[in-house]
C-alpha positions in Angstrom: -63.6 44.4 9.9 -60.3 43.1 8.7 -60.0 39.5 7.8 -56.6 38.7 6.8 -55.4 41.2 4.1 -59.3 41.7 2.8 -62.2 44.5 3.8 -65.5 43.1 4.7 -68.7 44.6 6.5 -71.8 42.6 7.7 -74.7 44.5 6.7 -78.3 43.6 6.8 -79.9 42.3 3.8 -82.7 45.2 2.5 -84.8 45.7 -0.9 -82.3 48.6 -2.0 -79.6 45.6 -1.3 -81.4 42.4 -2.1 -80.2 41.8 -5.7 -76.5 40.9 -4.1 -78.3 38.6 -1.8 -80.3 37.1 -5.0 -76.7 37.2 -6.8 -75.0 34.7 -3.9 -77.7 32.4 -3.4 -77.3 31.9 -7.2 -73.9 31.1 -7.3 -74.2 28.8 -4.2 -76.8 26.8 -5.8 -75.5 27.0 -9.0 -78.2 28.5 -11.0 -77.1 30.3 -14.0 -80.2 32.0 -15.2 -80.6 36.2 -14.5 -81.1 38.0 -11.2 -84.9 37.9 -9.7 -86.6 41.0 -9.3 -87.7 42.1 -6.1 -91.3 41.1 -6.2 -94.0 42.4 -3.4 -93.4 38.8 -1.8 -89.5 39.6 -1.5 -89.9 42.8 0.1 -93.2 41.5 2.4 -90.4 38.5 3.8 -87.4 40.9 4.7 -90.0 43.4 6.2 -91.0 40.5 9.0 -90.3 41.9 12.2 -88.4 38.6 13.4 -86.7 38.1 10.2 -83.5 39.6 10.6 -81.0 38.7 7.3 -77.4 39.9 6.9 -74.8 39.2 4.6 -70.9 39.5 4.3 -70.0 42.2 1.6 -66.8 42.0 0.3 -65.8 44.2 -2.5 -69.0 45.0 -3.7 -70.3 41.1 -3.5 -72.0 39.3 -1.0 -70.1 36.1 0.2 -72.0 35.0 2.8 -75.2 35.2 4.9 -76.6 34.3 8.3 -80.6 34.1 8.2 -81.8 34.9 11.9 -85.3 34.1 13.0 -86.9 35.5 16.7 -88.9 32.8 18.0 -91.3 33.6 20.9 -91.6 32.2 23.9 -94.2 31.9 27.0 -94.1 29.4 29.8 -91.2 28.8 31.5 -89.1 31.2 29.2 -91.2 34.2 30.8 -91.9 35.8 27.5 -88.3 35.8 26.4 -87.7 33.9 23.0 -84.9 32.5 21.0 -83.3 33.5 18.3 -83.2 31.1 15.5 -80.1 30.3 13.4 -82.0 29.3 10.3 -79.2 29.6 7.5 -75.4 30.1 7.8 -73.2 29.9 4.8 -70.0 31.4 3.3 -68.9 31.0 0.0 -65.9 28.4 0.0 -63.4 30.5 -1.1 -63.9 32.8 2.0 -64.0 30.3 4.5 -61.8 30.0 7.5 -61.0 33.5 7.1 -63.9 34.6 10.6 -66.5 35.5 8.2 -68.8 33.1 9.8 -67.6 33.9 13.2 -68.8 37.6 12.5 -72.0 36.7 10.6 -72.8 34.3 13.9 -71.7 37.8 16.1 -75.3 39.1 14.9 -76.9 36.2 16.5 -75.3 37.3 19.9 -75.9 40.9 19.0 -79.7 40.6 18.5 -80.2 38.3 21.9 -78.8 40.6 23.9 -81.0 43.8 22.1 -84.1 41.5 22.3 -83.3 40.2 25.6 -84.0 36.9 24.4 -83.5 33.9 26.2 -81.0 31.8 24.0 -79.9 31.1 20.7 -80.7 27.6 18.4 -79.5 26.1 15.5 -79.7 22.7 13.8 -76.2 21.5 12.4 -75.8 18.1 10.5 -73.9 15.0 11.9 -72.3 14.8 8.7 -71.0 18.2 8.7 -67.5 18.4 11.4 -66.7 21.8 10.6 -69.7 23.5 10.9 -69.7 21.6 14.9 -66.2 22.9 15.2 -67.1 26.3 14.1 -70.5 26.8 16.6 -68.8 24.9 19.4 -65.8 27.4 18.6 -68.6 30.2 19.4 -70.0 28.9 22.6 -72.5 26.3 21.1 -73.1 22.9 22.9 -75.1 19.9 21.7 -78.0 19.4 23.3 -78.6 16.1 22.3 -79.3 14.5 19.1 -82.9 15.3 16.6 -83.9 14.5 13.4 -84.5 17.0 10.7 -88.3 16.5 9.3 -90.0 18.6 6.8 -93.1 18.4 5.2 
């Protein structure tokens, strides 16, 4: 894919691959100390069959990821689940640019080769251009929750 005058390629996040993945999340947090090395807990997590993680590589560097999560469904959903949007971000200086547009591409991608019934995600009140961006890709609000976690 071509964005602007710049290569990238959306590619899912494996063990051979992992230490990019490890390398971003660093930067975005800030977190100077060295890489983490890809324990049995690591490679158990991105082995879950409905963990499905992929990242924007750009020049041999990760700039961005989309964490995707199959969720399972029974009742009224006849056995057809959701996919998940658990994590979306790009580094800053690669945003605006469709990188998130093609990292939220897999979402559609995987609901339509799990037949799943829909796709969710939680976006902040606070944060306008992340609601631009999903409502730019089909998203609507479905009403207003509160994020808990314990």
């Amino acid at each position: 894919m071509r964005v602007t005058d710049m290569e990238y390629l959306i590619v899912r996040v494996t063990e051979e691959n992992y230490p990019l993945f490890d390398e971003m999340v660093r930067r975005r947090t800030g977190r100077s100390e060295e890489a983490s090395s890809v324990t049995p807990d690591i490679v158990r997590e991105l082995s879950s069959p409905d963990l499905y993680l992929y990242a924007a590589s750009v020049a041999d560097s990760f700039v961005g990821w989309i964490s995707l999560v199959y969720i399972p469904k029974v009742g009224i959903w006849k056995g057809k689940g959701h996919i998940y949007v658990d994590e979306l971000w790009v580094d800053p200086s690669y945003r605006g640019k469709g990188i998130a547009k093609a990292l939220l591409s897999q979402a559609d991608e995987l609901k339509s080769s799990l037949d799943a019934h829909g796709i969710r995600l939680y976006v902040s009140v606070d944060n306008p251009a992340a609601r631009s961006l999903y409502a730019q890709c089909g998203f609507i609000s479905s009403g207003e929750t509160v994020f808990m976690e314990k």
